[in-house]
Steps between C-alpha positions, in 0.01 A plus 500: 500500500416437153531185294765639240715610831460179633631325256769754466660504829475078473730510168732730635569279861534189252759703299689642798480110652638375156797728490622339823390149493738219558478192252472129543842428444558689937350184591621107507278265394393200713200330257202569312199255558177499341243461796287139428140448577271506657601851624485814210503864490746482789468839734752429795808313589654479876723258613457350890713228674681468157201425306326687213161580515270680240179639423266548249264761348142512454364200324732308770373338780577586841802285475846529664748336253874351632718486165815379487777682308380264151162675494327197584212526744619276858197552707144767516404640806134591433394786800138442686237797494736709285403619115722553212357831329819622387823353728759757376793469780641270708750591817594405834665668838754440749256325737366222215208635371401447161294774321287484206405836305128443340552913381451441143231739376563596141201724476458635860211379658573242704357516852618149577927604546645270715867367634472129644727458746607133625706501885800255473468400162801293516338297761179421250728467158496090495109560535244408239260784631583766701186637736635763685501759224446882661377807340635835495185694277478844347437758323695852388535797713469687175231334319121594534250250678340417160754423236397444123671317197799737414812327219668764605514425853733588786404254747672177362746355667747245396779506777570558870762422765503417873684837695558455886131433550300641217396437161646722237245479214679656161224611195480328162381874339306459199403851496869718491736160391829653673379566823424268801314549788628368888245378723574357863297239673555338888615126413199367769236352433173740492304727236699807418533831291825502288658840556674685262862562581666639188568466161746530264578421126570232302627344168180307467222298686662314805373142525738383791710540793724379723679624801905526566525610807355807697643768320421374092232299313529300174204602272385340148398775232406297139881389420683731767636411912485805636682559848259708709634670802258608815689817589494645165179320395631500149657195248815500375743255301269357237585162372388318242337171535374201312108476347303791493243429780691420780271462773713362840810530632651368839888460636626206634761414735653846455622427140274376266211603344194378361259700266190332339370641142089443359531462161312715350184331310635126480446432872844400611729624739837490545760442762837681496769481781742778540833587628404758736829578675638824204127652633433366874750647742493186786742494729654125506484343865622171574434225772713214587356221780543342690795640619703312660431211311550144516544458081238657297472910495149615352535796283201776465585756235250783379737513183631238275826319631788459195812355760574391844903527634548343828773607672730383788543773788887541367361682202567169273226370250394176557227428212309740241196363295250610269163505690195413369211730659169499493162622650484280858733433688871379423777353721885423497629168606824567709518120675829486380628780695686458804368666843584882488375818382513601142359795257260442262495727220189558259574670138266636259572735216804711715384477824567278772388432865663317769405299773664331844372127492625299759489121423449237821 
């Protein structure tokens, strides 16, 4: 394909993507933090136990850094025997395991890819160093043994997501801008060849991803969150974000959102918290223990709590307060009541759910 079609087809997928994008304005804001030192050119953002952890480009060392929701830098995990070449994406699974994308490779010829994987990383988190750092190496099913300097490369990669037990590996495309290439990887440790799956266009580069759930992706493309779904394997409902390199993006307790930004040429990055609910279809599920219970009922919600009604088994209200929810754990005093079953309603926005307590 030549260069002038190229380009082409990549301005007309940006057009078609602008016709349809969303704007800012879909999405509630939470904050906006400038990221402090010692950590710049921030690359990935997940969140584990309730705690924020980033990454950072080349130049970085091979530094794990906790943040709190300020910006300001709580505690670096530096990682044994592992490099920072390029650390361009940061995600973990179901089972605990941390992964670290060194896939940068803005010209092409790296023969050095690698994902670091770390078992149980919210076992090691509170550590200084962490020793046990695994590598899952390799190279591209599509690329020759012997690859040269090439700026127009299609072997970068910015962003990938953990799927059932495999590594889905999605292109940063410097050759044909609005396309991206899908690469799968297993998710154990080894030395591997990426195969290509698929690919399938886009407004722009994509420099991050995060998963929903089985059947849809979040992906990053320069200001854009693009919903990608695996049947199709196609993006849909563009919307706009802040900054203009937005390089990670993770969800959080089903309804919030964070996205970090490098700032392009000063060095900074940014931290935004989002809204996610108008864009993340989670279904709410509650938890009440224990139940019975002698005075205090612990609340687990994957959603934010606005009101709790308790009610008498005659249908008659018997108190209604505002509740104040947050990221751990919550609970209800109910000492006051007498013995005797009662329903315990939780309301947010307009929906409610009810459970039997029984209080001893």
């Amino acid at each position: 394909m030549g260069a002038f079609i190229g380009r082409l087809i990549g301005v007309l997928v940006v057009a078609c993507f602008a016709c349809s994008s969303g704007s800012a304005q879909d999405l509630e804001w939470i904050f906006e933090r400038e990221i402090g030192p010692p950590v710049f050119d921030v690359s990935g953002v997940v969140v584990v136990q309730d705690r924020i952890f980033v990454i950072g480009d080349s130049g970085n060392p091979p530094v794990i850094y906790e943040i709190d929701e300020s910006g300001a830098v709580r505690h670096a995990i530096h990682l044994a025997n592992a490099q920072n070449t390029d650390w361009e994406e940061l995600q973990t699974d179901a089972a605990g395991n941390l992964y670290i994308a060194d896939t940068g490779n803005n010209l092409g010829y790296r023969t050095d890819l690698v994902i670091y994987r770390i078992p149980w990383f919210g076992e090691q988190m509170d550590q200084d160093t962490i020793f046990n750092v695994q590598e899952i190496a390799f190279s591209y099913a599509d690329q020759g043994p012997n690859p040269q300097p090439d700026a127009l490369t299609p072997f970068d990669c910015e962003a990938f997501v953990v799927r059932e037990n495999t590594l889905q590996l999605f292109s940063k495309n410097r050759g044909l801008t609005g396309y991206t290439k899908r690469y799968e990887l297993p998710s154990q440790p080894g030395q591997y060849v990426a195969q290509l799956t698929d690919s399938f266009p886009t407004p722009n580069w994509i420099t991050g991803a995060a998963s929903i759930d089985h059947e849809q992706a979040f992906l990053l493309s320069d200001n854009h969150l693009l919903t990608y779904q695996w049947a199709e394997n196609a993006v849909s409902n563009p919307l706009t974000i802040p900054g203009n390199q937005v390089e990670g993006v993770c969800i959080s307790n089903g309804y919030r959102m964070l996205l970090v930004e490098d700032v392009e040429d000063s060095g900074a990055s940014m931290l935004y918290g989002i809204h996610a609910e108008t864009i993340v279809s989670t279904p709410w599920t509650t938890t009440l223990y224990p139940n019975p219970t002698e005075g205090r009922i612990w609340i687990q919600s994957n959603l934010p709590v606005e009101r709790i009604v308790i009610w008498d088994i005659t249908g008659r209200p018997l108190t209604s307060q505002e509740f104040l929810w947050n990221l751990s754990d919550s609970y209800l005093d109910v000492y006051a009541l007498p013995c005797g079953m009662y329903m315990v309603e939780l309301i947010r926005k307009n929906e409610g759910q009810v459970h039997r307590v029984r209080v001893k």
